[in-house]
SEGUVO-897644 format. One record per atom (N, C-alpha, C): residue in one letter; x, y, z. Coordinates in steps of 0.001 Angstrom, whole numbers, plus 500000, padded with zeros to 6 digits. Layout:
<nodes>
AXYZ...
</nodes>
This chain:
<nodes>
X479887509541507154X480717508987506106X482096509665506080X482089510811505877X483127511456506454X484175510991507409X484008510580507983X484433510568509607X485179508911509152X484274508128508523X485186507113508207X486415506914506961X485843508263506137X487113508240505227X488257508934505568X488110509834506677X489423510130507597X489767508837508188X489209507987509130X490143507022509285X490456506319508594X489991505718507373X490723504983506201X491853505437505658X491932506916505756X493270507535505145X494415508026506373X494427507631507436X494687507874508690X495217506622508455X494633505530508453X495051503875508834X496017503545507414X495388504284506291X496335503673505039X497812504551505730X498116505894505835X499152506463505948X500283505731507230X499443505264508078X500185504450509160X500622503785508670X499939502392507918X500424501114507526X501659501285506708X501504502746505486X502955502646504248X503877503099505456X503873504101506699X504931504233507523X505732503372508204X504479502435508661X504987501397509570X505964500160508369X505461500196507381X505982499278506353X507632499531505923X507394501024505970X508611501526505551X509936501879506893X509498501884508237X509817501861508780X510501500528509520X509853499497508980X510433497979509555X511355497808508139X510984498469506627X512203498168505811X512974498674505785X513443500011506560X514394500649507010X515353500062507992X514502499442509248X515276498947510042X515617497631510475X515334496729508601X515393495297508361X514979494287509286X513897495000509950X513049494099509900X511996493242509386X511929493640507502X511347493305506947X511654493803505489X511937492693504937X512406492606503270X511651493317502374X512312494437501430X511324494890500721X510942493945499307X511181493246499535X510565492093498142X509586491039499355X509401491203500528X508359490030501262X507137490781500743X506250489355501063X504654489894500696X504246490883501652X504514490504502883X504154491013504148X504590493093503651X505650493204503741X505625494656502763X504932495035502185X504793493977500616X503926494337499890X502878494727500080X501863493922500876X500800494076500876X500650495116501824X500936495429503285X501008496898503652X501249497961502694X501510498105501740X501680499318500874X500574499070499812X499887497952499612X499217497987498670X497753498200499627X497414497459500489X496353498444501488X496602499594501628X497730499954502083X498131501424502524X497165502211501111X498102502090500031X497627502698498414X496006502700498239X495556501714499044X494163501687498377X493351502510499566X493677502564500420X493502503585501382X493350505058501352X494281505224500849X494751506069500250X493867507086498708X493783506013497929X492889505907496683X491572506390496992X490634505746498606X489774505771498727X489595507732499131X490070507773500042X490600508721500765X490635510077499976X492177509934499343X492090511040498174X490793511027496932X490194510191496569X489570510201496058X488652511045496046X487736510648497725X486962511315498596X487164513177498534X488445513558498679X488168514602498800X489166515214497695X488924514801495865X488980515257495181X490719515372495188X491389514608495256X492889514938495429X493259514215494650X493237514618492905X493242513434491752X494956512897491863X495762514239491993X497290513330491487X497295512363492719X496999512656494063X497234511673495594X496637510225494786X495556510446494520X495040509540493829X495605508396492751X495650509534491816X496908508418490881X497646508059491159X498717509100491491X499944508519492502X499497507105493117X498795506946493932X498352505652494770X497275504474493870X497003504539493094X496964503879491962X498085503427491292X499026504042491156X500444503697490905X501005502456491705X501058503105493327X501659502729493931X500919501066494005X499685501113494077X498806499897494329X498884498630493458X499150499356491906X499635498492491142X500784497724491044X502010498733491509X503344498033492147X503238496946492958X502519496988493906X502355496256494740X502171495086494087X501035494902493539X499942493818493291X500940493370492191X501792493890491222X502537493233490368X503618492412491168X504384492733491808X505145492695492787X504399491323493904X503537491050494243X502453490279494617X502849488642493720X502313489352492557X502294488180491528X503440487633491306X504103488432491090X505620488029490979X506331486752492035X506092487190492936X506569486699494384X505411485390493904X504327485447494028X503762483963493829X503951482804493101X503971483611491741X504497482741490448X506098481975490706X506929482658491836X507783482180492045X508017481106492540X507271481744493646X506311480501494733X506254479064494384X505303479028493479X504702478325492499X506048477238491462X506499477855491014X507826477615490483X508706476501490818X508605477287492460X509826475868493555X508983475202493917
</nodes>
């Protein structure tokens, strides 16, 4: 079990890099879903992860972050929706 919550928190930390790294180098909008949702896996990854080994603020923090997302999510849909 172990062994898989290192790679869950291994794979979440890639994904917010890689996310942040294509919105750095505009290849990707930080208001697209496609962002979003890399950071909101990333976060829950993360969540799982820190969780696992007792790392409450990593934790919240990424609870934070997860919620951004997912608001941010909705947002973008309802817009969607809209036009």
């Amino acid at each position: 079990m172990t062994n898989l919550i290192e790679i869950i928190g291994w794979a979440a930390a890639l994904l917010i890099l890689a996310s942040y790294l294509l919105v750095s180098t505009g290849r990707l909008s930080g208001t697209s879903a496609r962002f979003q949702w890399m950071n909101v896996a990333g976060a829950a990854g993360f969540i799982v992860n820190s969780g696992w080994h007792g790392a409450l603020p990593s934790a919240v923090l990424n609870i934070a972050w997860l919620a951004i997302g997912l608001v941010t999510l909705l947002r973008l849909w309802r817009a969607r929706a809209a036009a």
